[in-house]
C-alpha positions in Angstrom: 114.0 -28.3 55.0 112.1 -30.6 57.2 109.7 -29.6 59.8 108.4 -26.7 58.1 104.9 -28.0 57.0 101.6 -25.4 57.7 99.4 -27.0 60.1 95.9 -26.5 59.1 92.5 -28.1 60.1 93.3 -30.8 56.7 97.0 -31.2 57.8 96.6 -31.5 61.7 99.7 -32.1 63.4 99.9 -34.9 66.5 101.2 -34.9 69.8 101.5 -38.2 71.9 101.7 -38.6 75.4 103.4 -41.5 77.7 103.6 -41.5 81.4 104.8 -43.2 83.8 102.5 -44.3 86.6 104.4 -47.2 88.2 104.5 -47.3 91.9 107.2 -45.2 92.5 105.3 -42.1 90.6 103.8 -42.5 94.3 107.0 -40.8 95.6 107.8 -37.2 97.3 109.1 -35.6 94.4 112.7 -34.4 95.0 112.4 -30.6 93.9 109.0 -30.2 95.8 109.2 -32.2 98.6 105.2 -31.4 99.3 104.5 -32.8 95.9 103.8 -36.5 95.0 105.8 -37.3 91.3 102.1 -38.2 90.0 100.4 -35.1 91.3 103.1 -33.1 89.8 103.0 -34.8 86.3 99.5 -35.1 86.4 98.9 -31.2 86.5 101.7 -30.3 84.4 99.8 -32.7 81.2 96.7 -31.1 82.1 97.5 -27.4 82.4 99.4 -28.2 78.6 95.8 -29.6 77.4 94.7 -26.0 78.5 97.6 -24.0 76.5 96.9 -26.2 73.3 92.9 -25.8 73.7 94.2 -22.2 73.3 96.0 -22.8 71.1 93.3 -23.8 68.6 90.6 -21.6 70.0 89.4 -18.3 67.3 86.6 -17.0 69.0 84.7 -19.6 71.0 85.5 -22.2 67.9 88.3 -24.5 68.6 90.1 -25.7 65.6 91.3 -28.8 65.0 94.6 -28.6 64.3 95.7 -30.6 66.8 94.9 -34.5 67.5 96.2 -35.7 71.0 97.0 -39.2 72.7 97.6 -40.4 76.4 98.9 -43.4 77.3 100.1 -44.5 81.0 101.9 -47.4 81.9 102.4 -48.8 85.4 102.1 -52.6 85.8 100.0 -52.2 82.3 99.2 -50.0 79.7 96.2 -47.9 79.6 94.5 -45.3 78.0 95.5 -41.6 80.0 92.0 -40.4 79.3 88.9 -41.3 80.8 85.6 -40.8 80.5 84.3 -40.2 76.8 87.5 -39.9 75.4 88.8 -43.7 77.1 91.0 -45.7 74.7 90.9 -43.4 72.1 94.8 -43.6 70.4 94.0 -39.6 69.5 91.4 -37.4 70.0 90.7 -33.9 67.6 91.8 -31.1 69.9 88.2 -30.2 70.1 87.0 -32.9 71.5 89.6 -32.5 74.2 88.1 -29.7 75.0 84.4 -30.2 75.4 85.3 -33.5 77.4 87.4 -32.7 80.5 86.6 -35.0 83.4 85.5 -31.8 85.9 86.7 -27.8 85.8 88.0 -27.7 89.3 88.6 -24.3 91.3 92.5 -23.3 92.2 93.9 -20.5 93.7 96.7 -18.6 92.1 98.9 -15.7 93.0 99.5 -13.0 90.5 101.0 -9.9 90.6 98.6 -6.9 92.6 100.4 -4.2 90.2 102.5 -2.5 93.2 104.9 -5.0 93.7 102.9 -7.8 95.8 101.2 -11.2 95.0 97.5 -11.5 95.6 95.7 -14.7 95.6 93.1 -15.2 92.8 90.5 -18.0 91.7 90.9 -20.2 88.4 89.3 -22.6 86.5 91.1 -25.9 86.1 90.1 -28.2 84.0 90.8 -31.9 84.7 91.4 -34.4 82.0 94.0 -36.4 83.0 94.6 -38.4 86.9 97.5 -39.2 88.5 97.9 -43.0 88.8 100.9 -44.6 90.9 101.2 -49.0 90.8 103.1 -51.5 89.7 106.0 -52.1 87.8 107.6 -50.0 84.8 107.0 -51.4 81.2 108.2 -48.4 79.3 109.5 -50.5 76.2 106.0 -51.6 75.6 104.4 -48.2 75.9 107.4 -47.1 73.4 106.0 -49.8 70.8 102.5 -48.6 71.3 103.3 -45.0 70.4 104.9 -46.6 67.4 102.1 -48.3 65.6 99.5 -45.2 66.4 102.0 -42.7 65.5 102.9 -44.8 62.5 98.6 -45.7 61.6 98.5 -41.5 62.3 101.3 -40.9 59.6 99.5 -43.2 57.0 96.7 -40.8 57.5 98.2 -37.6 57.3 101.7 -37.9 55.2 101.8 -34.2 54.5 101.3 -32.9 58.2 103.7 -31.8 60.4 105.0 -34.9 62.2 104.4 -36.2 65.7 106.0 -35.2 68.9 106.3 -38.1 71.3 106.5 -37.0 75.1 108.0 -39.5 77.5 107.7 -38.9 81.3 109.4 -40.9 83.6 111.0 -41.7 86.7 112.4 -45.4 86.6 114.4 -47.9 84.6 112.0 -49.9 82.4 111.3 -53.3 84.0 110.7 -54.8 80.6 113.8 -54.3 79.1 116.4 -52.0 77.1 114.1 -48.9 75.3 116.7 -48.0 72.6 115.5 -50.3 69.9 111.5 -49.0 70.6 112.3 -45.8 70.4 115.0 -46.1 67.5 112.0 -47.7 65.6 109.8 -45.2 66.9 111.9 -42.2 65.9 112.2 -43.5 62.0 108.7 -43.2 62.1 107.3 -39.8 60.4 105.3 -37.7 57.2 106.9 -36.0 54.7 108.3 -33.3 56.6 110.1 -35.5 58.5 110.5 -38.1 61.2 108.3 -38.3 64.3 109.8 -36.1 67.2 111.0 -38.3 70.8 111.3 -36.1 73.7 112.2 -37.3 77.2 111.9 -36.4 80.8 113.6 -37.6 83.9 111.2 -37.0 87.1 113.9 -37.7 90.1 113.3 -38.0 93.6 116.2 -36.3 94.0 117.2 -32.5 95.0 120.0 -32.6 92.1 120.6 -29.5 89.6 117.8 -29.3 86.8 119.2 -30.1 83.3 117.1 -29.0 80.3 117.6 -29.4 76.5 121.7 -30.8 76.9 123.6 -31.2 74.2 125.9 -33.9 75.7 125.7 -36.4 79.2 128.2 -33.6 80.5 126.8 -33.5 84.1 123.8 -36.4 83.8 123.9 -38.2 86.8 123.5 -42.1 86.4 123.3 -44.4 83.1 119.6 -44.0 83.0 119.2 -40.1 82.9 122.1 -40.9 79.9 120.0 -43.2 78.2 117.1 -41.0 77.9 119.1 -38.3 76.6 120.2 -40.9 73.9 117.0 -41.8 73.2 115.9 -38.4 72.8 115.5 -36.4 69.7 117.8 -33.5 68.2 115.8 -30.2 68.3 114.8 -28.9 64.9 115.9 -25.4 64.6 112.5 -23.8 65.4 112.3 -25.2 68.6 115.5 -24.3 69.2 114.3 -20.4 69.2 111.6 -21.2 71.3 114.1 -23.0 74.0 116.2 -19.9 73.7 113.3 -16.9 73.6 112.1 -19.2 77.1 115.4 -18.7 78.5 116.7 -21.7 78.5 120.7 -22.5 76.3 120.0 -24.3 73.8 122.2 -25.3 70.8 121.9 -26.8 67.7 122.7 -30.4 68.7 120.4 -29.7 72.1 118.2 -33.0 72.3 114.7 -32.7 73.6 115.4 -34.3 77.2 115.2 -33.2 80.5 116.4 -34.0 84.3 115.1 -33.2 87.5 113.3 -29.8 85.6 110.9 -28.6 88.9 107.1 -28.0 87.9 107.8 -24.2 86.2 110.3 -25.7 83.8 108.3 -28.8 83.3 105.2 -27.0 82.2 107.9 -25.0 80.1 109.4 -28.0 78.6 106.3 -29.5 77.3 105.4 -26.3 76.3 108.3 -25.9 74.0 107.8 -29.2 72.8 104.8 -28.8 71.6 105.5 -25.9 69.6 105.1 -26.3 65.7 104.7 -24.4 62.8 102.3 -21.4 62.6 98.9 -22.0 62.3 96.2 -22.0 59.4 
């Protein structure tokens, strides 16, 4: 059965990134009014970069079993990291995590143990910046992920195969995305085909929709699109969707509408989620 490779420090696995940071990314965001799209994106990629660190850490050694790429496009395509790791097409998880751009200070609340919320200090660290301008050339970020993900699979035909992330909140300006991500998705290692998931960010207030197994209830043609585009859920991440709460099926596709920050986080998290580790 496919998708059931052990990922190990020799047989990493890969997890690619695309986001949209056109000029409307600038807008309120519709389930958090007080929240621009960018902003909300931006710390949803970054607190994921904390979870995989995790992830990989034994001790204080991080492992790399992970090898991560950002790309943004708004008007152009650009490399999502800066600093050291700038136009890198991946980056070993462990590099990841000695490079953040700053460790910022947040406050969270968390449970006092007697049925309250107190407000607690955290450590943030910042790899990734929100970005809002231009126009929408999603098509050509699609073929980007294609030949890394595809120069990645040359490299590592026995790993676990790629998950590709797509973030969005616009109709592409350049152009229908089916036949990128069609080519994109036949793309993959010998456990099988590279992994397409897609996210709808709507300025809208409308009812979140989270790992669908039809266009049942998705709003316009684009939000039904994405879902097309998307891919079916292996079984294992099927479990994970179900152990988070969310219904899931067997033909669930890895898409998203209108999912507010909790079950964005969630989302990516779920879609990130591989094999055991080695």
């Amino acid at each position: 059965m496919a998708y059931t490779a052990e990922i190990n420090r020799s047989k990493p696995t890969a997890f690619f990134f695309l986001i949209d940071q056109s000029g409307s990314m600038d807008d309120p965001w519709g389930v958090d009014s007080g929240k621009r799209k960018c902003d909300a994106v931006s710390d949803a990629i970054n607190r994921l970069l904390s979870t995989l660190v995790l992830r990989c850490a034994k001790g204080e050694d991080v492992r790399d079993y992970f090898q991560i790429g950002v790309v943004g496009y708004g008007g152009a395509i650009r490399s999502g990291f800066s600093g050291r790791l700038a136009n890198r097409q991946f980056v070993p998880i462990s590099e990841v995590a000695d490079n953040p751009l700053r460790v910022e200070q947040r406050v969270r609340k968390v449970d006092d143990g007697v049925g309250g919320l107190v407000e607690t200090a955290i450590r943030f660290p910042v790899w990734f910046e929100p970005y809002a301008n231009g126009n929408t050339p999603m098509t050509a970020a699609i073929e980007e992920a294609r030949r890394a993900v595809q120069a990645w699979c040359e490299l590592y035909p026995l790993s676990y195969p790629p998950a590709i992330i797509n973030i969005s909140d616009g109709e592409p300006t350049d152009g229908s995305p089916i036949a990128a991500s069609d080519a994109l998705k036949q793309v993959g290692t010998n456990d099988g085909k590279s992994l397409f998931f897609n996210i709808h960010i709507s300025g809208s207030a409308k009812r979140p929709i989270e790992f669908p197994d039809a266009q049942i209830g998705l709003p316009d043609e684009f939000a039904q699109r994405l879902y097309e585009m998307s891919s079916v859920l292996p079984p294992r991440l099927v479990d994970e969707a179900r152990r988070e709460g969310f219904s899931a099926s067997e033909r669930s596709r890895g898409f998203a509408f209108n999912a507010d920050l909790r079950s964005l986080v969630q989302f990516l998290d779920i879609g990130t989620r591989t094999a055991d580790l080695r």
